[in-house]
C-alpha positions as CSV (number, residue, x, y, z in Angstrom):
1,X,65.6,90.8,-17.6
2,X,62.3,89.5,-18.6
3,X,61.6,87.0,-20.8
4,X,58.9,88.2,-23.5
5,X,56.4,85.7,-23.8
6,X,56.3,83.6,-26.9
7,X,52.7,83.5,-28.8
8,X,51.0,80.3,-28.6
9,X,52.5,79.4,-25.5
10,X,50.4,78.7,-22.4
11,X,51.0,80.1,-18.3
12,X,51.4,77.3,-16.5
13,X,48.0,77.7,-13.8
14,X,49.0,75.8,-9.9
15,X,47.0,73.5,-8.1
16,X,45.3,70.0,-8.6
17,X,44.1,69.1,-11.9
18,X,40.3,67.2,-11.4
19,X,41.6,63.9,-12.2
20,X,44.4,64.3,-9.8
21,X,41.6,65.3,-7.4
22,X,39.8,61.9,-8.0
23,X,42.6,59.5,-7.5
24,X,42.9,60.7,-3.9
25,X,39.6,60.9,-2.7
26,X,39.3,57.4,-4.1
27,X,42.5,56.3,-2.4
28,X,40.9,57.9,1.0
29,X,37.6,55.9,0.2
30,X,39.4,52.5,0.0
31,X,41.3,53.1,3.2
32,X,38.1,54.0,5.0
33,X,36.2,50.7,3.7
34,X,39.0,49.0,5.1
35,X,39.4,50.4,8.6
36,X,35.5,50.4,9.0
37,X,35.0,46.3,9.5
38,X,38.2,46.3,11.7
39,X,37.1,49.4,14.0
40,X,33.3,47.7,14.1
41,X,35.0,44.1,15.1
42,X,37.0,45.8,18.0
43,X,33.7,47.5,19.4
44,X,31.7,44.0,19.3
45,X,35.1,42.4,21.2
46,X,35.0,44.8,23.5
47,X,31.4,44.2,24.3
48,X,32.0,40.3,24.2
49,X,34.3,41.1,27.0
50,X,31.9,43.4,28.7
51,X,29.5,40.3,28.5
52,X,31.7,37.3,30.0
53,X,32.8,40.0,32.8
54,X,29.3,40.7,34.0
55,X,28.3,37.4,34.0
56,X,31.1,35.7,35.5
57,X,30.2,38.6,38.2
58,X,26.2,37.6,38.3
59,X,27.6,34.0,38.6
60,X,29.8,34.4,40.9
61,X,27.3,36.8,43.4
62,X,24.1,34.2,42.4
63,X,26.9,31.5,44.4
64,X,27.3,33.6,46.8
65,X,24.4,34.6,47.8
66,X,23.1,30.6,47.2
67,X,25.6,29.9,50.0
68,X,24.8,32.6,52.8
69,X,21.6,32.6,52.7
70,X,20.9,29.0,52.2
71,X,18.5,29.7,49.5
72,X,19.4,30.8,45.9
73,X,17.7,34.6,44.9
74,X,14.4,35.1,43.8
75,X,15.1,37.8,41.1
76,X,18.4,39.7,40.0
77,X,17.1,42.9,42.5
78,X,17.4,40.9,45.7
79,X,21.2,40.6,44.9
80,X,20.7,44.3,45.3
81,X,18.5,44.5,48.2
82,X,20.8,42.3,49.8
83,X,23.9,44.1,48.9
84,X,25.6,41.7,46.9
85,X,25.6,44.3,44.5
86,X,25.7,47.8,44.0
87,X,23.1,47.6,41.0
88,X,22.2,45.0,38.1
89,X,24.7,44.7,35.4
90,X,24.2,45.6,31.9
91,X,23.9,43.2,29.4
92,X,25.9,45.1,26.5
93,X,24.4,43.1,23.9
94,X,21.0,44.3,24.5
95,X,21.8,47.7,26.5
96,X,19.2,46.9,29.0
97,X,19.1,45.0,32.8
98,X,17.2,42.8,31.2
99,X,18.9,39.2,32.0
100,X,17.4,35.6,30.4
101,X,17.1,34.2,33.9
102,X,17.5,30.5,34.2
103,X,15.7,29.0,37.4
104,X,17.0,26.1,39.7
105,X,15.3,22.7,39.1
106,X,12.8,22.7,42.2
107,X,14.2,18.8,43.3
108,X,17.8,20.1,43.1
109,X,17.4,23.8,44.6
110,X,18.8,25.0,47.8
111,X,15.8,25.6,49.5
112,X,12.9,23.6,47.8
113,X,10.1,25.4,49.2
114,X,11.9,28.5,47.1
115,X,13.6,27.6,43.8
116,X,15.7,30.4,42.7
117,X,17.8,31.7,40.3
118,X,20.3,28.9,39.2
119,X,22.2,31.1,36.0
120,X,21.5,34.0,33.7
121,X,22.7,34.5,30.2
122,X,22.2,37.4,27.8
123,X,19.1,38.5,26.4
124,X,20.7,38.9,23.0
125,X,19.5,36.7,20.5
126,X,22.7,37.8,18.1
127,X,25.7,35.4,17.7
128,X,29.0,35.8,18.7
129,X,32.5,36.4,16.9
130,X,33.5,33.2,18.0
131,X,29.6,31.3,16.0
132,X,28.2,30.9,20.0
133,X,24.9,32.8,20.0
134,X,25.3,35.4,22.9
135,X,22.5,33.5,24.8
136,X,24.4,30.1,25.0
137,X,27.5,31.4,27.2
């Protein structure tokens, strides 16, 4: 049997009501302007580590070179030329090969006829997550 509907009274309609609507988009928002400082703090660790990889690498192949060749290198390409390695290293902070090259004091080099390259450090002139500007490590 049917029920007769009474005057007056209403059908109730399904769905969201607009204010329903509301508190969950603004629940989504909140979440999202939480995760998005954490999720932009992994990527800049990630390139911090990126960072202290390639130059422990440039460090370690400037040594290297400094020692078999009895002279330190003249530029970051005859590390390549050389075969020391397979190509110049990207500084992530800057997304270029372009290193801040610091050269050997001429009294204290190797070979002082040829002063060469003594360390590098990033071209970045941003700071790090831990206050050391990118160009100091």
């Amino acid at each position: 049997m049917e029920r007769p509907m009474q005057s007056g009274s209403r059908k109730r309609r399904s769905g969201f009501t607009f204010v329903e609507m509301m508190v969950v988009v603004t629940i989504i928002v909140i979440l999202i302007s939480m995760a998005i400082p954490i999720y932009n703090r992994a990527i800049i660790r990630s390139k911090e580590s990126v960072l202290h990889n390639n130059l422990f690498t440039l460090r370690t192949v400037i040594d290297n070179y400094s020692y078999d060749k009895a002279k330190a290198p003249q530029s970051l390409q005859d590390l390549v030329s050389e075969g020391y390695l397979r190509a110049v290293p990207i500084d992530p902070m800057t997304n270029s090969t372009d290193w801040k090259i610091v050269m050997e004091d001429a009294s204290q080099s190797v070979s002082q006829q040829e002063p060469g390259i003594w360390d590098v450090h990033s071209g970045s002139d941003k700071t790090g997550l831990d206050g050391v500007p990118y160009a100091d490590w």
